[in-house]
N, C-alpha and C positions, 0 to 999 in steps of 0.2 A: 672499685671493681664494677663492669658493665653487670647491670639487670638485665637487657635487653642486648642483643646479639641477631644478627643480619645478614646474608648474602645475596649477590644475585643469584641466577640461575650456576653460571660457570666460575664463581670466585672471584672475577677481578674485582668486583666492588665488595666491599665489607664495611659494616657500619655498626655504632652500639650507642647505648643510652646507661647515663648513669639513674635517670628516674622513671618514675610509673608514669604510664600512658596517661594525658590528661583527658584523653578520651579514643572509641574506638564507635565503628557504625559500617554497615554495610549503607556503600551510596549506589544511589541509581542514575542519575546523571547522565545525559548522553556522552558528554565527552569519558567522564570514566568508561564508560560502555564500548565508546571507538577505544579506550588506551589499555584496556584489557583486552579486549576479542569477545567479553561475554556480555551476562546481565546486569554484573556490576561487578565494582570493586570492594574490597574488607580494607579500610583505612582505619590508623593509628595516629593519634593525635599527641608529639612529644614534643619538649621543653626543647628548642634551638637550644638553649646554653649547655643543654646537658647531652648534647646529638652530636658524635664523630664521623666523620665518612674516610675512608680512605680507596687508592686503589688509581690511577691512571686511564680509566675506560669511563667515567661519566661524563656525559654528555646531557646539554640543556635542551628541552622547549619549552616556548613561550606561546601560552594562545589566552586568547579572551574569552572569559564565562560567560554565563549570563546574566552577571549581575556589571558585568562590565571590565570588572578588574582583570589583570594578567596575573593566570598562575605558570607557571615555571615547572616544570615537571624534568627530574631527573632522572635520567637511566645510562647503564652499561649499554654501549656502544659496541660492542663484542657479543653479548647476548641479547640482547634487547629488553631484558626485566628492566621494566620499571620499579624504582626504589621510594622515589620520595618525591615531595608536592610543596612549593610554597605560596601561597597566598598570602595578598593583602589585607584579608579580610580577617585572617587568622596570627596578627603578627608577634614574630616571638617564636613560633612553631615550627616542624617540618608534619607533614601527616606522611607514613609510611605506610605501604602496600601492607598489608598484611601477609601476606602468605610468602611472603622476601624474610619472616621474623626463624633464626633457627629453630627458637623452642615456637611452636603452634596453639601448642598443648592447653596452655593457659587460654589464650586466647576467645573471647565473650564480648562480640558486637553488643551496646546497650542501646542502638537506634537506627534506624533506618532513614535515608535523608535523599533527598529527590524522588519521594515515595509515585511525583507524580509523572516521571520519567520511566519507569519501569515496566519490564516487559510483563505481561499478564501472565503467561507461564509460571512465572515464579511463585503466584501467590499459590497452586498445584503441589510445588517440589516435592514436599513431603510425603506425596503421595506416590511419588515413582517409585517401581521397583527398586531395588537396593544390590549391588553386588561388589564383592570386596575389592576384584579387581576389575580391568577391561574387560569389555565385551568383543566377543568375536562374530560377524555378522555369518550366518550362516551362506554355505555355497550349494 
């Protein structure tokens, strides 16, 4: 039985893990920054042997870090969530999006990782106001 359970945004892709995350980290990275839209991404760090994907909507890309090597990045081609990441540097692995995981819940970043790629804002966050849901800009 999967510990870990996954979708995209619209369901085509689905994915699950039969083991615990070998690790988890908010990265700052520029390209995570371009493949999100934001400050960063909440990646998950899982055993390839123990990672299923299924579903007909995933689609590759390929680009170059900065350390040189091609990572691979996969997503639904129907919604455009990004799912999952392979690197050469990590082999053995997939790292997965975080917020693609169904249960959230659990979920506890232990690190922070391109700490020197990060927008300044963020070291802030905590101190924004806070509300449960959207904001409506007034008219």
């Amino acid at each position: 039985m999967p510990k870990y359970e996954g979708s995209c945004l619209c369901g085509a892709i689905k994915y699950s893990c039969a083991s615990e995350p070998v690790f988890s980290a908010v990265c700052h990275c520029s390209a995570c920054q371009k493949a999100t839209g934001s400050a960063f991404a909440v990646v998950v760090g899982f055993k390839k042997d123990d990672f299923t994907v299924s579903g007909d909507t995933l689609t590759t890309y390929r680009h170059s870090g900065d350390s040189g090597t091609i990572s691979t990045r996969r997503f639904c081609s129907q919604c455009g969530s990004g799912i999952f990441a392979e690197n050469p540097l990590r082999p053995g692995m997939v790292t997965v999006r975080g917020g693609t995981l169904n249960d959230r819940s659990a979920l506890k970043p232990s690190a922070q990782v391109y700490w020197r790629d990060h927008q300044k804002w963020v070291e802030d966050i905590g101190n924004l106001p806070r509300h449960e849901t959207t904001i409506t800009p007034r008219r």
